[in-house]
C-alpha positions, -999 to +999 in steps of 0.1 A: -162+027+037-135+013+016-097-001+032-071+003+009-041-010+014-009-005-014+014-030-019+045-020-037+057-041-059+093-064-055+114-054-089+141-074-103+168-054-107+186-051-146+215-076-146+225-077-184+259-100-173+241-123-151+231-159-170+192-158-182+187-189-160+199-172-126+176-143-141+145-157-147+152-175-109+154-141-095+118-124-108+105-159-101+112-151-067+106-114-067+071-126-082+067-149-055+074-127-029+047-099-047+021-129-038+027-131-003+031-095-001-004-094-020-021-121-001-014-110+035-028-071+024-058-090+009-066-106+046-056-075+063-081-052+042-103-081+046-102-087+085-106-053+089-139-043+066-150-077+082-148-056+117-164-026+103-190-044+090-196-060+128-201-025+136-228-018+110-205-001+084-208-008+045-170-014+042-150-034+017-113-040+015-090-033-016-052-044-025-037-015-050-005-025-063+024+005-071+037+031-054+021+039-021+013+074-022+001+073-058-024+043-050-036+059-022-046+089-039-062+071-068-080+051-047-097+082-034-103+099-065-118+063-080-140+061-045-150+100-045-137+096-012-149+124+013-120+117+035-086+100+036-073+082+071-041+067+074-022+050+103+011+068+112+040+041+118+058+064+132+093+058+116+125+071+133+141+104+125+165+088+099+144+069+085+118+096+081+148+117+069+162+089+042+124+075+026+102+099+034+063+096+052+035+086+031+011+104+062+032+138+056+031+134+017-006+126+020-013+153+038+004+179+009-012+165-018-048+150-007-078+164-024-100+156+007-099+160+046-075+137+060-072+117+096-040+106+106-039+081+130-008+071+155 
């Protein structure tokens, strides 16, 4: 079994008028704030293919970074994955509305049986 987990990168946004300084101090932090983001998935996907493993699963945990939905998906093509689960956060109505649901997306465009999980 393989965890996945995708973090999606922090971007810098484009700010031609803004000084270089007070530019290269904003993707400092954007880039700082990638490693945190990265580290805690890295102990999450870990702690959990630790627990799998307890339970006499082959597991192992990986940290994708880019979009969600496209990480996801290449992570089960790269792992010849025979099926995809997924926890549901179960986001509001206009939140769902506004960004979308990986689950939901998932579930269109998965090339294997899927498990979603509330």
């Amino acid at each position: 079994m393989t965890v996945v987990r995708v973090v999606e990168p922090m971007r810098a946004p484009a700010m031609p008028l803004v000084p270089a300084a007070m530019r290269a101090q904003i993707a400092g932090q954007a880039d700082a704030v990638n490693r945190v983001h990265t580290a805690t998935a890295r102990r999450q996907v870990e702690a959990v293919a630790a627990t799998l493993a307890r339970a006499g699963w082959r597991a192992r945990g990986v940290v994708r970074s880019g979009v969600p939905l496209a990480g996801l998906l290449a992570a089960v093509r790269a792992e010849r994955a025979d099926v995809l689960a997924l926890g549901a956060r179960g986001a509001g109505a206009v939140t769902h509305f506004l960004l979308g649901s990986v689950a939901e997306a998932a579930l269109k465009h998965a090339p294997v049986e899927m498990l979603i999980v509330k």
